[in-house]
DOVEX-584885 format. One record per residue (C-alpha): x, y, z. Coordinates in steps of 0.02 Angstrom, whole numbers, plus 50000, padded with zeros to 5 digits. Example, Ala and Ser with C-alpha at 12.3 -4.5 7.8 and 13.67 -1.06 7.14 Angstrom:
BEGIN
506154977550390 506844994750357 
This chain:
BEGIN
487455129049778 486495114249685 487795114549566 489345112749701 488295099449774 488025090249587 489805092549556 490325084749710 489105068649698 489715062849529 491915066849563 491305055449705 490255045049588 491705043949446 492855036349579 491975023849634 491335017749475 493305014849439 493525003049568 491914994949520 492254994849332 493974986549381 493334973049475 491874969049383 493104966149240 494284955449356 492514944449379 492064943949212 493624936649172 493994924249286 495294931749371 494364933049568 492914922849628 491164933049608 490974929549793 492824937649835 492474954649722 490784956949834 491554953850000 492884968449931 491674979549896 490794978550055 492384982450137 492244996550004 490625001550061 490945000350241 492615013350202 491615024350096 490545026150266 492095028450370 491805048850418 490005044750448 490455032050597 491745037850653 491955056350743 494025057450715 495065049050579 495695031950619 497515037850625 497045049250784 496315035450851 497215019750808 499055025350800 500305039850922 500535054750863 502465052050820 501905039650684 501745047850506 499745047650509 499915038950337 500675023050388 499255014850452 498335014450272 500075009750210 500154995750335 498424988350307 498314988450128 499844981250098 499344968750221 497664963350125 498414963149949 499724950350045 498264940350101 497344941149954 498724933649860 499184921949997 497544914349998 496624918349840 498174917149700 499184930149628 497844936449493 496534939649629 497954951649707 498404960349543 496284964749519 496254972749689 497944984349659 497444989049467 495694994449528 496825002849685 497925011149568 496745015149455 495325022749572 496695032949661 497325038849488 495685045549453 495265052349614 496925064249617 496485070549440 494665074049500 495345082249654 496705092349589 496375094649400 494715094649370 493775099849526 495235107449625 494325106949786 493865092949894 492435082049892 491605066049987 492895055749944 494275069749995 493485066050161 493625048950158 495505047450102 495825060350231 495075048450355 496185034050306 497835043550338 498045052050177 499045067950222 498905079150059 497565089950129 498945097550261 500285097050108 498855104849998 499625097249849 499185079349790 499815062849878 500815054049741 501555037249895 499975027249873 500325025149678 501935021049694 501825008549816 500385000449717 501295002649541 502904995749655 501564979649702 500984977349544 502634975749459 503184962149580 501504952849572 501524952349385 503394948749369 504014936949498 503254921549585 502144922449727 503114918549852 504264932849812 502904944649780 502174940249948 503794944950046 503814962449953 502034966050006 502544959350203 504374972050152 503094986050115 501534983050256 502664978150387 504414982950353 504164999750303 502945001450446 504104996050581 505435006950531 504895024850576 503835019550719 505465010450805 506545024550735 505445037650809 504915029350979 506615022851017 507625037850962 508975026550864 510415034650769 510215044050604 510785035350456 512175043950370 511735041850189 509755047250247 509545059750379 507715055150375 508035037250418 508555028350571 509925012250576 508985004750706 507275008150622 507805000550457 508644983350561 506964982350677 505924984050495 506694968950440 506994958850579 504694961550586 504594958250390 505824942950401 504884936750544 503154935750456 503874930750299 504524915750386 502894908650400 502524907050215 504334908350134 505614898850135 507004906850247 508374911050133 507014918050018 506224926350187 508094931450211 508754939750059 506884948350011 506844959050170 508514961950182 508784970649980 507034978150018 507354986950180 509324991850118 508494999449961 507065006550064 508225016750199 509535024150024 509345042149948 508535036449790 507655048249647 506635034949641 504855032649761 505515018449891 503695014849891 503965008149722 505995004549730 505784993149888 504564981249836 505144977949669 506844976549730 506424964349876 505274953649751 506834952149624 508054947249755 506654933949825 506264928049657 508284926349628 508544917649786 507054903649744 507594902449576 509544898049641 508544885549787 507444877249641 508994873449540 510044866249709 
């Protein structure tokens, strides 16, 4: 029993020190403000200390039941790594979704490889949204869609990288709930798609984006993100859409800075 128990503490311990690691390193380099990389790890903290607060996931409580449980983590992340570019630079942003994508990296080979039965942390994820305990298989979304961020952050400009995260937190977000509560027509090419739910996902992502982008940009980034997010692809659209809706942004600007 002592053993389960030390098991347990240090999978638990070995994912958290990722994160840690990842932004200590961030710090030590100059790429986020000491100050920024401790008010992230109090939100940390205060997640880590999620089950403890709270008697039912957040998904039960915050979201219907005909939303995909896992949107709202989808939603909100992808909302603060928007922010945290938006108002703390793009290499701020790309800390925070390496030590993401790392962390969760390590946390599904803990789970499923090395421990192969849940933990703390388990727990935690579970409370977030994270539906792979009902699957009982791992949860492979939340690595594309931070792989799918970091490609765009590193790659193309800010502003374009900024409309894929808004594509991805909002967009994507809209879609099922508007598809689902509205009861829009199937899309032909994707039976699990809606027409309706892919137009209201960009008409919500265009709309935000309008405050920082320039329209065109604003325009053309939702518009290739959501088309590429509602196709049949082999290809994650967690990963497809936001690189595809940061490359047509960063297209667009390019052809604006030019004119």
């Amino acid at each position: 029993m002592m053993k389960a128990r030390t098991k347990r503490f240090f999978a638990s311990l070995v994912t958290i020190s990722v994160a840690v690691l990842f932004l200590v390193i961030g710090t030590a380099y100059g790429l986020i403000q000491p100050m920024l990389s401790i008010a992230i790890l109090t939100v940390g903290v205060s997640l880590l200390l999620l089950p403890k607060l709270t008697k039912r996931p957040l998904p039960s409580v915050l979201i219907p039941e005909f939303v995909p449980r896992q949107k709202l983590a989808h939603s909100v992340g992808g909302f603060m790594i928007f922010g945290l570019g938006f108002f703390y630079g793009r290499s701020a942003a790309m800390v925070l979704i390496s030590a993401c994508t790392a962390t969760y990296i390590v946390y599904e080979a803990v789970r499923w490889i090395y421990f192969r039965e849940s933990f703390y942390i388990t727990t935690v994820v579970y409370w977030l949204g994270s539906p792979e305990e009902s699957m009982g298989r791992p949860y492979y979304s939340p690595i594309y869609a931070f792989l799918g961020l970091l490609t765009a952050y590193t790659l193309f400009s800010l502003e374009a990288a900024s409309v894929s995260a808004i594509v991805l937190s909002v967009g994507d977000g809209v879609a099922p709930v508007a598809g689902r509560f509205m009861g829009m027509m199937r899309n032909p090419l994707n039976q699990r798609k809606t027409v309706g739910g892919s137009l209201f996902g960009f008409l919500a992502a265009f709309a935000v984006c309008l405050i920082f982008a320039r329209p065109l940009v604003a325009a053309c980034g939702c518009a290739v993100g959501m088309l590429v997010e509602c196709l049949p692809m082999r290809i994650d659209d967690n990963f497809s859409a936001p690189v595809a809706s940061a490359l047509a942004a960063a297209i667009v600007g390019k052809i604006l800075d030019i004119l």
